[in-house]
MARFILUM-726349 format. One line per field, with one value per atom (N, C-alpha, C): residue in one letter; x, y, z; residue number from 1. Coordinates in steps of 0.05 Angstrom, whole numbers. Example, Ala and Ser with C-alpha at 12.3 -4.5 7.8 and 13.67 -1.06 7.14 Angstrom:
r (A,A,A,S,S,S)
xx (264,246,264,257,273,258)
yy (-114,-90,-66,-45,-21,1)
zz (156,156,156,142,143,157)
k (1,1,1,2,2,2)
This chain:
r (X,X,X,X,X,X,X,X,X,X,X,X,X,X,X,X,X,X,X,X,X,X,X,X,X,X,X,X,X,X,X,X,X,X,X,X,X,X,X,X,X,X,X,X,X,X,X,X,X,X,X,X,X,X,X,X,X,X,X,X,X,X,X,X,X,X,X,X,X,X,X,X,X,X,X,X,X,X,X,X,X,X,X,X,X,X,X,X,X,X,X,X,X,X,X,X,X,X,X,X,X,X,X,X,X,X,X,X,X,X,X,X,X,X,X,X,X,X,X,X,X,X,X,X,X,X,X,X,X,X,X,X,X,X,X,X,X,X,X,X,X,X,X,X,X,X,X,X,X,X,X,X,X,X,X,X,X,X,X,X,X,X,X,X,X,X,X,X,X,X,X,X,X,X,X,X,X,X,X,X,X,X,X,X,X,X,X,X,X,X,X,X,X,X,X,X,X,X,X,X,X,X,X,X,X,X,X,X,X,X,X,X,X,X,X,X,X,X,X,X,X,X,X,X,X,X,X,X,X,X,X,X,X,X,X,X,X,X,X,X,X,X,X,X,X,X,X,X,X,X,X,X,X,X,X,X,X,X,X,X,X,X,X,X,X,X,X,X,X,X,X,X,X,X,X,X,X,X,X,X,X,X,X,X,X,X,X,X,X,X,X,X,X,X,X,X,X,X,X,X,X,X,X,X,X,X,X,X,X,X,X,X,X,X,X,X,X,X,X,X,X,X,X,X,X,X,X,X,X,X)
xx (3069,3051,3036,3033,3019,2987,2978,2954,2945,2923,2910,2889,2879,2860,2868,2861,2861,2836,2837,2821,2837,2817,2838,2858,2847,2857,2874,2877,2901,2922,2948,2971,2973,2996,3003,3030,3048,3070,3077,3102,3118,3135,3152,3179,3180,3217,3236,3260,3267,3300,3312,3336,3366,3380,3399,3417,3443,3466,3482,3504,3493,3507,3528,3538,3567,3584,3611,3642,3651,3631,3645,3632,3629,3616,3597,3574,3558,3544,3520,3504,3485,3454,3429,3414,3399,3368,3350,3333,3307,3288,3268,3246,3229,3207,3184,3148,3146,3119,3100,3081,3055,3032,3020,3000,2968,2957,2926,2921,2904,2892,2868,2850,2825,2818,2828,2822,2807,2790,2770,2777,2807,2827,2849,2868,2893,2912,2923,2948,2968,2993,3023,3015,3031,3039,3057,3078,3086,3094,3094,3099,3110,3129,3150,3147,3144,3122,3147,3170,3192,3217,3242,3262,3277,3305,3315,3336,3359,3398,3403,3412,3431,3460,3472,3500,3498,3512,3513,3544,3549,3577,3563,3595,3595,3569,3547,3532,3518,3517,3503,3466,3456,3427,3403,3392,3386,3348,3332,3306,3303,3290,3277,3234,3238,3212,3199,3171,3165,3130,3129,3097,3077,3062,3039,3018,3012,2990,2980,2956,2937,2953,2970,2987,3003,3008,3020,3002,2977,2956,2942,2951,2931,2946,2917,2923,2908,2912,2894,2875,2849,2830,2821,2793,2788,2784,2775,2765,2791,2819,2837,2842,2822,2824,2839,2853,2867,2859,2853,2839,2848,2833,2833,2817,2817,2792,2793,2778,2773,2781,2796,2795,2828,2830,2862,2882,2908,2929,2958,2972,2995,3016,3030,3057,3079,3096,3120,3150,3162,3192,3213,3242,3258,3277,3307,3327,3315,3302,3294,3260,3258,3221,3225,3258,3254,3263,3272,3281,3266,3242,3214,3221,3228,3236,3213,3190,3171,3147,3120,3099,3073,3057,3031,3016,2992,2963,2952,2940,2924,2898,2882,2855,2852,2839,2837,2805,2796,2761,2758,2728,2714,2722)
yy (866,888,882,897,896,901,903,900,895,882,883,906,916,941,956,985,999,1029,1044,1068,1084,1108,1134,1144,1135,1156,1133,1108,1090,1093,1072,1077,1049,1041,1016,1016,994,996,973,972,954,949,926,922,901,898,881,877,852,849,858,878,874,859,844,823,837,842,844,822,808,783,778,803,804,807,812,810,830,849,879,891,913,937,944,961,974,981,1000,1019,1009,1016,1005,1026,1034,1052,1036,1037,1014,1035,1027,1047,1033,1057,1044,1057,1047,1061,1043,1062,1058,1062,1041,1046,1041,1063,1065,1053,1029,1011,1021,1029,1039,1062,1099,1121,1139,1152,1162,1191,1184,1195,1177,1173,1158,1166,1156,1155,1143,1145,1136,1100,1089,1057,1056,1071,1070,1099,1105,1129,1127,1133,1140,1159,1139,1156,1149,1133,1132,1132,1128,1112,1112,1093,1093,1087,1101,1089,1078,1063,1041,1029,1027,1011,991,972,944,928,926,909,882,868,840,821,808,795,800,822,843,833,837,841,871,888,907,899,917,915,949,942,970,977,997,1006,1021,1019,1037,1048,1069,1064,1079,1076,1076,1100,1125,1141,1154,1170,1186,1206,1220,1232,1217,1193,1176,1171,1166,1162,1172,1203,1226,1236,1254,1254,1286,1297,1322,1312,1313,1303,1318,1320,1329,1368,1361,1395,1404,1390,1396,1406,1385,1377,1357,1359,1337,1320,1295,1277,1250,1229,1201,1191,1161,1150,1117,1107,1077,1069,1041,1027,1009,988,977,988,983,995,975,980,955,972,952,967,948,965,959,965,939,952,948,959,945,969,967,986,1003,998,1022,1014,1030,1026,1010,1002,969,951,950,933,927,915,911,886,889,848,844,861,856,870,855,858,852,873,864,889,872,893,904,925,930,946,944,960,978,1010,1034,1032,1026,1022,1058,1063,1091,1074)
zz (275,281,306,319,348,343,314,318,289,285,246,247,266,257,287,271,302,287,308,303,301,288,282,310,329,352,367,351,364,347,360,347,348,318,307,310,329,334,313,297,277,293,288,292,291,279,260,270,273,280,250,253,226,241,223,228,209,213,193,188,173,163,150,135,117,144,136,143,152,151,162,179,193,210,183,184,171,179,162,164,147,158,148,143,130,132,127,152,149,145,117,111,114,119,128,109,84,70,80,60,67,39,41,15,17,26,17,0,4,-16,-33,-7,-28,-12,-39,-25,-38,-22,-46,-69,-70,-93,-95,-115,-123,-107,-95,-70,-78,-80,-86,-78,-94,-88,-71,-59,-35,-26,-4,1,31,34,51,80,100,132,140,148,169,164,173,178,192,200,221,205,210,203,229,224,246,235,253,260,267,257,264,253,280,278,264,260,248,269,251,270,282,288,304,299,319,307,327,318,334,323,342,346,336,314,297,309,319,321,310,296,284,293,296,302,288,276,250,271,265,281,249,267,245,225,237,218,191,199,176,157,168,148,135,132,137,106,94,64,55,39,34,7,18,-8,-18,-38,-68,-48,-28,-19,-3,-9,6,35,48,74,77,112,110,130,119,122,120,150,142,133,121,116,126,138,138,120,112,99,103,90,84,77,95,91,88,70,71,77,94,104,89,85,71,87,89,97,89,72,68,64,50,47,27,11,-16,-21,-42,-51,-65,-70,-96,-85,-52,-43,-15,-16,2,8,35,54,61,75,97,85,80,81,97,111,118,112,125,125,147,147,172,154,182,173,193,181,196,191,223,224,240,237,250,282)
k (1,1,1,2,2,2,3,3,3,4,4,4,5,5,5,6,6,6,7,7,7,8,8,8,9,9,9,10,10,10,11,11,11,12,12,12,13,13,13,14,14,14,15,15,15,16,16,16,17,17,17,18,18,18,19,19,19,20,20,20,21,21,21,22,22,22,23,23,23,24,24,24,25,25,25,26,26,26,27,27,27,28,28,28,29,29,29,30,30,30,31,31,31,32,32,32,33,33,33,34,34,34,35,35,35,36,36,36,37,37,37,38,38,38,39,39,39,40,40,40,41,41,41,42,42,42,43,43,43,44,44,44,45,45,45,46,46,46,47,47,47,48,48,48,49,49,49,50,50,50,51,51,51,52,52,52,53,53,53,54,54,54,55,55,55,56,56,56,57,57,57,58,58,58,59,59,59,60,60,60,61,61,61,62,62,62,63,63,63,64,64,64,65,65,65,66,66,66,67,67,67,68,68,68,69,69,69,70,70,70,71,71,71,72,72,72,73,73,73,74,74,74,75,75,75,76,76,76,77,77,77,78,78,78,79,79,79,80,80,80,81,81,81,82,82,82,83,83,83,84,84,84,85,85,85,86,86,86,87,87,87,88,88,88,89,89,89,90,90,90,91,91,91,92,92,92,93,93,93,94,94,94,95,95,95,96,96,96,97,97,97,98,98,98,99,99,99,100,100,100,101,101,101,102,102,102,103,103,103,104,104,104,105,105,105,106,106,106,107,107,107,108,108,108,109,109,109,110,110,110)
């Protein structure tokens, strides 16, 4: 992650080498959630802001980018505005919501 906190009106760039290590050509979907830690309503345990399919020959290794802005973080609250809020955010990445390789944190300061 290119940064541990940023402001509403910055952007958080991710990125991950894939390696494809089996015997064959293939295809990847690298997902990318997101989970509001503390929101002043209950927010999904992971929830689903990106992804990217890629190709990758035998061995292959490619550079996945992903970049984190206000829209990803952005939620409709109790007066159904849509809205950010300060606080910790964990990013998640892997092939499925049950198959999570990569974890960190960031914090969304005013």
């Amino acid at each position: 992650m290119s940064k541990k906190q940023i402001k509403s009106d910055e952007k958080l760039d991710v990125s991950l080498e894939v390696t494809n290590t089996g015997k064959y050509p293939g295809e990847e979907i690298v997902q990318l959630y997101l989970q509001d830690l503390v929101g002043s309503i209950v927010r999904p345990v992971k929830e689903l802001k990106d992804f990217r399919k890629i190709e990758l020959k035998v061995g292959e290794t490619k550079m996945i980018h992903f970049t984190i802005d206000t829209e990803k973080l952005a939620f409709y609250n109790q007066n159904l505005k849509w809205v950010t809020e300060p606080g910790d955010f964990k990013v998640m990445i892997g092939a499925s919501s049950r198959d999570i390789r990569l974890k960190d944190r960031f914090e969304l300061i005013k």
